[in-house]
C-alpha positions as CSV (number, residue, x, y, z in Angstrom):
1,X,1.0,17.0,-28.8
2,X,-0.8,15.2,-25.9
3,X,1.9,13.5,-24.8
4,X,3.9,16.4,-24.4
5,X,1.8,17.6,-22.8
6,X,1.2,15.0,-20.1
7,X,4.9,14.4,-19.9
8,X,5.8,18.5,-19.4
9,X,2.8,18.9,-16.9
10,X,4.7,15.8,-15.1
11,X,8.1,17.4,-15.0
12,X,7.0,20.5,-14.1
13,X,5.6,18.5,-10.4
14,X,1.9,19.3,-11.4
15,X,0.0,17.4,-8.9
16,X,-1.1,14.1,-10.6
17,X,-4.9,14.7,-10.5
18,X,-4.5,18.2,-12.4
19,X,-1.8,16.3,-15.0
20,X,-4.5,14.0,-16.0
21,X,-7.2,16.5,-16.5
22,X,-5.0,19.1,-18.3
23,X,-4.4,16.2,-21.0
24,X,-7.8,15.1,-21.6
25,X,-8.3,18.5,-21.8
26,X,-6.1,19.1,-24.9
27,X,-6.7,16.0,-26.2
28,X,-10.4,17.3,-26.9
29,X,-9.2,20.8,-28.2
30,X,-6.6,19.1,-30.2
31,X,-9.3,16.7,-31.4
32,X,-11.5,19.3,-32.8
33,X,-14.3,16.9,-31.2
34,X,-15.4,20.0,-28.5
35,X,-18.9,18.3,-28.0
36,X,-16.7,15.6,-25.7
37,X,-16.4,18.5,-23.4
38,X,-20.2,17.8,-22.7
39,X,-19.3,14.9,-21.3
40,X,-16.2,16.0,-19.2
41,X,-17.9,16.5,-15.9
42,X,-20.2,13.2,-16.5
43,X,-17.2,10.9,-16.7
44,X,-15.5,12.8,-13.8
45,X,-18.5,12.2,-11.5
46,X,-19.2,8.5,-13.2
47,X,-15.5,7.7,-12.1
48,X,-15.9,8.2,-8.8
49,X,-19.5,6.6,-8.6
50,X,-18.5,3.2,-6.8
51,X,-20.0,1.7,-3.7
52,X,-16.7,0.3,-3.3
53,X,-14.3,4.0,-2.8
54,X,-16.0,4.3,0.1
55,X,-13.8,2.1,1.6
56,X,-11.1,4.6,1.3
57,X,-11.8,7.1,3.9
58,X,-13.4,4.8,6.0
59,X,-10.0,2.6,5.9
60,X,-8.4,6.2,6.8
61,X,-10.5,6.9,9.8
62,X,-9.2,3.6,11.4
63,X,-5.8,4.4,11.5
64,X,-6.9,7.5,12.5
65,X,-8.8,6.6,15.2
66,X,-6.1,3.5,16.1
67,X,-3.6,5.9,16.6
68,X,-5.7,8.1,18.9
69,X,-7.0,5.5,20.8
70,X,-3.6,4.1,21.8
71,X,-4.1,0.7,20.0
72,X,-0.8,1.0,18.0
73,X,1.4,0.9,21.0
74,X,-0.8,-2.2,22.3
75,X,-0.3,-3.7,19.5
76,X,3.6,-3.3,19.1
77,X,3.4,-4.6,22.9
78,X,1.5,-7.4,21.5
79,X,4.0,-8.6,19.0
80,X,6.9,-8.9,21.7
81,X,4.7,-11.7,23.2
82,X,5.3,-14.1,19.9
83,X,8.9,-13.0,19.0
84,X,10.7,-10.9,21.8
85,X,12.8,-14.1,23.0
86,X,14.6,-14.3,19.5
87,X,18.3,-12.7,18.9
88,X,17.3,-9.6,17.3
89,X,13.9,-10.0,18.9
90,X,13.1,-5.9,18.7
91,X,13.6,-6.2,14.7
92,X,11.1,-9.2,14.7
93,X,8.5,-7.7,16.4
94,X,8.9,-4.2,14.3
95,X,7.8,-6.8,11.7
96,X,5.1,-8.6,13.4
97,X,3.7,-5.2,14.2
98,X,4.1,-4.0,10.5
99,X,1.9,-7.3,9.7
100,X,-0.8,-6.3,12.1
101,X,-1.1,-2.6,11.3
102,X,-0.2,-3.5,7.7
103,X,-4.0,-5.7,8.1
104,X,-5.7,-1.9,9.8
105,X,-4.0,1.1,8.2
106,X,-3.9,-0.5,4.1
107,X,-1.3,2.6,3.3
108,X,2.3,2.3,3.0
109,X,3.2,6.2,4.1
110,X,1.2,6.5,7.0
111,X,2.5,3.0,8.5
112,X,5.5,4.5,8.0
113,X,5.2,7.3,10.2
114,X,3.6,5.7,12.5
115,X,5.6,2.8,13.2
116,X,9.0,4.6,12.8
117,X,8.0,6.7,15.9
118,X,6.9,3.9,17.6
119,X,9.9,1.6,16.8
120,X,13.0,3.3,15.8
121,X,14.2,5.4,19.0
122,X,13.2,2.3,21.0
123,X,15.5,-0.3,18.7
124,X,17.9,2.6,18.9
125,X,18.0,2.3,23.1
126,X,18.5,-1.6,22.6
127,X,21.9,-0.9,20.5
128,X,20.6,-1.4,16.8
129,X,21.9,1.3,14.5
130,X,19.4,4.2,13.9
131,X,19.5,3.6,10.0
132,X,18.8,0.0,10.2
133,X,16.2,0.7,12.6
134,X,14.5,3.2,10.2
135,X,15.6,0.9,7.3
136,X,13.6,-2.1,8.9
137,X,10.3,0.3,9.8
138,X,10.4,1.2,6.0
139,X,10.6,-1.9,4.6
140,X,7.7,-3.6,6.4
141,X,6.0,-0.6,5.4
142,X,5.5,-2.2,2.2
143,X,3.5,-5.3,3.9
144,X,0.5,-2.3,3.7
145,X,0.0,-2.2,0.2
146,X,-0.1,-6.3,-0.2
147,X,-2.0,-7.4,3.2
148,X,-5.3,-7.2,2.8
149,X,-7.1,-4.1,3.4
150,X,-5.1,-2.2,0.8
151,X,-6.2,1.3,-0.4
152,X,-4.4,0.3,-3.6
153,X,-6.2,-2.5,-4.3
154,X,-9.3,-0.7,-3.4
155,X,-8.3,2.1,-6.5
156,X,-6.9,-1.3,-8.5
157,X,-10.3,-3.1,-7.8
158,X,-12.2,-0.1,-9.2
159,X,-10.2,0.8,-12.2
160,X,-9.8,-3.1,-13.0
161,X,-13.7,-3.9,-12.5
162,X,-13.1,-7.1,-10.6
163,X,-14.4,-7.5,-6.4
164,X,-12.4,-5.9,-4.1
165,X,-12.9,-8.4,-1.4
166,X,-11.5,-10.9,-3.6
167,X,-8.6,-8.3,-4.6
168,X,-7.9,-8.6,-1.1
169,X,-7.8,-12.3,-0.7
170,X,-5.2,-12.7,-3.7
171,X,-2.9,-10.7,-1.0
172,X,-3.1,-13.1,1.5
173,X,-0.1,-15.5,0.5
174,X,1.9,-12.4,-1.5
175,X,1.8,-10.7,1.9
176,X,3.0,-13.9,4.1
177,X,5.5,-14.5,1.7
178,X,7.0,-10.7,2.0
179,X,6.9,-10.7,5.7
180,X,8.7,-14.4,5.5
181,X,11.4,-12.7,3.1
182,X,11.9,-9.7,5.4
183,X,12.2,-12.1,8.3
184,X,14.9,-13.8,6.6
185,X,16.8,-10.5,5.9
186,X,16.7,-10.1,9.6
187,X,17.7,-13.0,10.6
188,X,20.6,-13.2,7.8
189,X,21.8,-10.0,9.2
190,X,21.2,-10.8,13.1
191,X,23.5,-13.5,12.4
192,X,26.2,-11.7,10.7
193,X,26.1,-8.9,13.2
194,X,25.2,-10.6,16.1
195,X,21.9,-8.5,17.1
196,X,21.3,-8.4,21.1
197,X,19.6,-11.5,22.3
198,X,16.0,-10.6,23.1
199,X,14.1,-11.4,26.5
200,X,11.3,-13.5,26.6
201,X,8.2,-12.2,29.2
202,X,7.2,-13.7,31.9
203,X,3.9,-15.5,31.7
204,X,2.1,-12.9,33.6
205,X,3.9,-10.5,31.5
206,X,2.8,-12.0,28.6
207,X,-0.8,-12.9,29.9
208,X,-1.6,-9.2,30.5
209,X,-0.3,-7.9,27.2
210,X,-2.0,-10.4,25.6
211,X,-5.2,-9.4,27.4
212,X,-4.6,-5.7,26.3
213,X,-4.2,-5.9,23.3
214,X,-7.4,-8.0,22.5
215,X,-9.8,-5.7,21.7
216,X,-7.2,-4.1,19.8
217,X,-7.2,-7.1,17.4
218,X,-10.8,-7.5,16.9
219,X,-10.4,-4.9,14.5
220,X,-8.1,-6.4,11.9
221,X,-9.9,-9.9,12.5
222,X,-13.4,-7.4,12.2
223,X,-11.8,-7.0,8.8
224,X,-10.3,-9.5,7.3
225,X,-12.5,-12.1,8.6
226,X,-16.2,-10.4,7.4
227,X,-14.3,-10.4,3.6
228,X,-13.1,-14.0,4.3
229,X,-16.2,-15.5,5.4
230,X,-18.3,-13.5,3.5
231,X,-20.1,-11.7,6.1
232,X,-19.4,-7.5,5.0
233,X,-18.2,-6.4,2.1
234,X,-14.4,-4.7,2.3
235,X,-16.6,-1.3,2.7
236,X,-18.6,-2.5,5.8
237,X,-16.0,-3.8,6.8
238,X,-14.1,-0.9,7.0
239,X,-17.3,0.8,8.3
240,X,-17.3,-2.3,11.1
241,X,-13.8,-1.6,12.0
242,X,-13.7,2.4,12.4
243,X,-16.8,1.5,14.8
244,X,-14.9,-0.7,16.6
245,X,-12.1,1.8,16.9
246,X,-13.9,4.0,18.0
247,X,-15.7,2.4,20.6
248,X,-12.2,0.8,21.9
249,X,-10.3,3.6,22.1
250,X,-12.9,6.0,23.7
251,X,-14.6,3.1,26.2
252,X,-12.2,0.2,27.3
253,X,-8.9,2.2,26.5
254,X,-10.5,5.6,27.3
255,X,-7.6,7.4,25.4
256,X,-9.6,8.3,22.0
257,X,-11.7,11.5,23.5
258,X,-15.2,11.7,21.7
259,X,-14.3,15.8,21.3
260,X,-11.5,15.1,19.1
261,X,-13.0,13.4,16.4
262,X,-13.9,16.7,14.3
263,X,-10.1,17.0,13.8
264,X,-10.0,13.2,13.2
265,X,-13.1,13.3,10.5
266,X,-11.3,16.5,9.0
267,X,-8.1,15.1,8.2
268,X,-9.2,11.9,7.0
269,X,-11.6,13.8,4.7
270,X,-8.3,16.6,3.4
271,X,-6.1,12.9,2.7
272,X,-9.3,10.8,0.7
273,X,-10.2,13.7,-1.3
274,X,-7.1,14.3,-3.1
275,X,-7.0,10.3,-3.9
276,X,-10.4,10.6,-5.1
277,X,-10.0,13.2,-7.2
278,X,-7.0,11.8,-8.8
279,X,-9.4,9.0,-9.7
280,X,-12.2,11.2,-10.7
281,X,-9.3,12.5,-13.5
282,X,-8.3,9.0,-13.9
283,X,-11.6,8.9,-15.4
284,X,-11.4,11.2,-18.4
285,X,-8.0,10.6,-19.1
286,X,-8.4,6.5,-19.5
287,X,-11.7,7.5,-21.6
288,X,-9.3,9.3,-23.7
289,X,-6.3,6.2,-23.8
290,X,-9.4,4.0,-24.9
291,X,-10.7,6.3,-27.3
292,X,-7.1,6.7,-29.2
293,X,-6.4,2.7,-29.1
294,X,-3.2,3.1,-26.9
295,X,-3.4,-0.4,-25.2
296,X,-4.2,-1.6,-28.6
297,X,-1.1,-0.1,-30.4
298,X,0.7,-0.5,-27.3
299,X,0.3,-4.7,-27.0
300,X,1.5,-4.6,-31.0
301,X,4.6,-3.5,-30.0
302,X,5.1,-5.7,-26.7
303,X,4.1,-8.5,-28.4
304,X,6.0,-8.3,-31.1
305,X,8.9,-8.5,-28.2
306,X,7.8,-11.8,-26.6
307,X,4.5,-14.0,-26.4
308,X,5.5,-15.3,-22.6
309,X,3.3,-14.1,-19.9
310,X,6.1,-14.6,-17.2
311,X,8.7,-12.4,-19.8
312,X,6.1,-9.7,-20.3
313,X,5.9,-9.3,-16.6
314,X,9.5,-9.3,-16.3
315,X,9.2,-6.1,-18.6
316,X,6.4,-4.6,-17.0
317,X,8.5,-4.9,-13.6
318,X,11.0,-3.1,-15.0
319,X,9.1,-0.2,-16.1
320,X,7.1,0.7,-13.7
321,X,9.8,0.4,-11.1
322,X,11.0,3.8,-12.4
323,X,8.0,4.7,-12.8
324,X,7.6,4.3,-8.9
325,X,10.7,6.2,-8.6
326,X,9.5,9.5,-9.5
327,X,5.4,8.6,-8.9
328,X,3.3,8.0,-6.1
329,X,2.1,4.8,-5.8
330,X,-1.8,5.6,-5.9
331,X,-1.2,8.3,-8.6
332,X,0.7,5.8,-10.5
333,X,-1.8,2.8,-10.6
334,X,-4.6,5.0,-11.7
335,X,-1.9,6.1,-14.6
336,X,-1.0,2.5,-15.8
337,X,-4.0,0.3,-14.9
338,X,-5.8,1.3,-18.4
339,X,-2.7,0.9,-20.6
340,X,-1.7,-2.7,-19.3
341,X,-4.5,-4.3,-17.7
342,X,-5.9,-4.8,-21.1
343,X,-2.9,-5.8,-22.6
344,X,-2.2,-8.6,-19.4
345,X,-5.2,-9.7,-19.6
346,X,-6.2,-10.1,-23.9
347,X,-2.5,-10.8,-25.3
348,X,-1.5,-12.8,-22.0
349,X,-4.0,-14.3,-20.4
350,X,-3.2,-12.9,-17.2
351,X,-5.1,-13.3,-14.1
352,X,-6.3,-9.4,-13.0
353,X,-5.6,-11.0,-9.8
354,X,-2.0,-11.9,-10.3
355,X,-1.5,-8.5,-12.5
356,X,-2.8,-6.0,-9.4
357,X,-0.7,-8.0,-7.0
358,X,2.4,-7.7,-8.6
359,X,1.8,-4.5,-9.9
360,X,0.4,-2.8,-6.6
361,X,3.9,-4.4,-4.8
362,X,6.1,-2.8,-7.4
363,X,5.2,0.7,-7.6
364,X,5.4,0.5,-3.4
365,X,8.5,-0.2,-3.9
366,X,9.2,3.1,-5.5
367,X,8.3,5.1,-2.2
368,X,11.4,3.8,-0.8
369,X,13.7,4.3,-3.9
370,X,15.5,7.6,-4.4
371,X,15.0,9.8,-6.4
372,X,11.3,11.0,-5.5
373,X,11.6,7.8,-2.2
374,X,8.7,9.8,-0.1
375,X,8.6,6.7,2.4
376,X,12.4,7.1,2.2
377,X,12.2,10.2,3.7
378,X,9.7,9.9,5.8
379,X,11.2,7.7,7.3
380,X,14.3,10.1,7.5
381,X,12.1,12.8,9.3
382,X,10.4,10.6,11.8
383,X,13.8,8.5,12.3
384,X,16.3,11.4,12.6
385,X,18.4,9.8,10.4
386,X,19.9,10.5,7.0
387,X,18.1,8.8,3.8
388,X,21.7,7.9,2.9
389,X,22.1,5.8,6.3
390,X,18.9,4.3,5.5
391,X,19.5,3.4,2.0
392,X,22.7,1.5,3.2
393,X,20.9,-0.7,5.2
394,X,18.0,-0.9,3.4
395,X,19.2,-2.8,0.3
396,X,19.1,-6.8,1.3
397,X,15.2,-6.0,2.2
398,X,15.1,-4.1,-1.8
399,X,16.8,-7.6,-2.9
400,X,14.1,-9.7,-1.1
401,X,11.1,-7.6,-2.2
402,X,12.7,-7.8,-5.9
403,X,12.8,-11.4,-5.8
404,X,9.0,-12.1,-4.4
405,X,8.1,-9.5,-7.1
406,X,9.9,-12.6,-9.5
407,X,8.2,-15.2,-8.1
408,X,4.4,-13.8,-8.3
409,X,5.1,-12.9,-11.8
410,X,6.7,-16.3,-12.4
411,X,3.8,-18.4,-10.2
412,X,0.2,-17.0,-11.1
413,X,-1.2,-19.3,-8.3
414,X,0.3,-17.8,-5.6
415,X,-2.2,-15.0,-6.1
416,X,-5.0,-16.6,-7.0
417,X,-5.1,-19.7,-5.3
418,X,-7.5,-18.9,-2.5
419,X,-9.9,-16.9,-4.4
């Protein structure tokens, strides 16, 4: 009865967090074991009692206070400097400056808004069609999820048990190797199309923007260098980085006013709790998965299917990419990470490493994939555009991010080789 349970709850668009508890719930009534209620609100609290969630909000508060403080738009600027030259140069540096916000923000929906009203109505002035403008924002959207700092493999890190600071690191080549794919789209496409020939800047041009966007970059070298080189772990370093922010945007930008941040500190605390209560549910409901042996029963019956690790990622791919479809990304890895990390890693062998990575990249790719598609249309409302125009010109970056998803399930090493 559970199940049903679970699955009506689902259908019905119960938020995820309330889905979860309403079937542990049941499960204990059903059970006839009422003295696990007694232990409800202990596993609840125990769930959310990691040093390493408070990355979350403070990974909030830094695209927060980077969007306040004007360090986006330096940043955009700053991309110009390395690829504005190139035919099609305005669709190059919308990806450069995915890559760099994608190392700030670490959240695929709020890049996305961001970056398409930062990107799209200018691309649009330049003579690029407004749904392959919006298409282009989207898709290096996803580069938030797999460059390091991710919120989802913050969540992945905690449910799996393994450092987040090395969760991060196993991103590193996945993430170059997505923005390398998405450049070739572009370029594929520029060609066929023949995209406006950019304009290089002038050396003083260049020289300037370079110079103001500095201490705009010290925040995502803040971040990714203290996990790097060991210095902070990924929660002081997202503690470093909000500092930074702060102290960027108020003093050498003076755009971020101090009197403002009560709004700032209040939206960023409305958007982390709902993610933290999700995993606070999370809690009870993979207590009750563990206590009925569903990985157990589950990895029977995969691998009674096939003993290849590549073949049961191939299957896993394939499920949870409809699973993205109608579920949020976060909400969805706190869902599956107790059914098949186990499975991955006892039956397969599989590094936790390789599993988050390629797990964490497909159920992003869900947000941009009708029907549910929320980056889809956000994307649409920032943009202007239909979700239709979008989707057309969206599909050779799906085909890329479908074949990098291939090739991390197929090469293990490509996640963990620099951990």
């Amino acid at each position: 009865m559970s199940p049903i349970v679970f699955l009506a709850t689902l259908l019905l668009s119960v938020p995820v967090a309330i889905v979860l508890a309403i079937t542990a719930t049941w499960y204990i009534w059903e059970s006839g074991n009422t003295i696990l209620y007694d232990s409800f609100t202990q596993k609840m609290f125990g769930g959310l009692e990691n040093y390493g969630l408070l990355a979350v909000p403070l990974f909030m508060l830094t695209g927060e206070l980077m969007n306040e403080g004007g360090m986006t738009r330096r940043l955009v600027a700053l991309a110009g400097v390395f690829v504005g030259g190139f035919r099609g140069g305005l669709a190059y540096i919308n990806l450069l400056a995915n890559m760099f916000m994608a190392a700030i923000i670490g959240s695929a929906t709020a890049q996305i808004a961001v970056m398409s009203r930062a990107m799209v109505p200018a691309m649009e002035e330049e003579g690029y069609s407004k749904g392959f403008a919006a298409a282009t924002t989207a898709a290096g959207g996803l580069l938030a999820p797999v460059i390091p700092p991710s919120m989802m493999f913050v969540i992945f890190g905690v449910l799996a048990q393994i450092p987040i600071g090395e969760m991060f690191i196993a991103g590193i080549i996945p993430g170059l190797l997505l923005a390398g794919a998405f450049a070739l789209v572009i370029a594929l496409i520029g060609w066929i199309q023949q995209f406006p020939k950019g304009v290089w800047m002038s050396h003083k041009d260049a020289a300037h923007t370079l110079i103001s966007a500095l201490p705009a970059m010290l925040i995502p070298v803040s971040i990714i260098g203290g996990i790097l080189f060991g210095i902070a772990t990924p929660t002081e370093s997202a503690a470093i980085a909000s500092l930074i922010a702060f102290l960027v945007g108020w003093l050498i930008y003076g755009e971020l006013k101090p009197q403002n941040l009560g709004e700032m500190f209040k939206r960023t605390a409305s958007n982390a709790s709902m993610i933290l209560f999700m995993i606070a549910a999370a809690s009870v409901f993979g207590w009750v998965i563990i206590y009925e042996e569903i990985p157990q029963h589950l990895a029977g019956l995969i691998t009674s299917v096939t003993s290849d690790p590549f073949m049961f990622l191939l299957i896993v791919n394939a499920a949870l990419l409809l699973v993205g479809m109608v579920i949020d990304g976060i909400a969805a890895i706190i869902l599956i990470t107790p059914i098949l990390l186990p499975i991955a890693i006892g039956s397969y062998d599989i590094s936790p490493y390789q599993f988050g990575v390629v797990v964490c990249l497909n159920l992003v790719l869900g947000l941009l994939t009708p029907p549910v598609g929320i980056g889809l249309y956000i994307a649409s409302s920032m943009s202007g555009t239909t979700p239709g125009a979008i989707l057309r010109s969206l599909w050779p970056f799906l085909i890329a991010v479908t074949g990098v998803l291939i090739l991390l399930s197929y090469a293990p090493r490509l996640s963990t080789f620099l951990i």
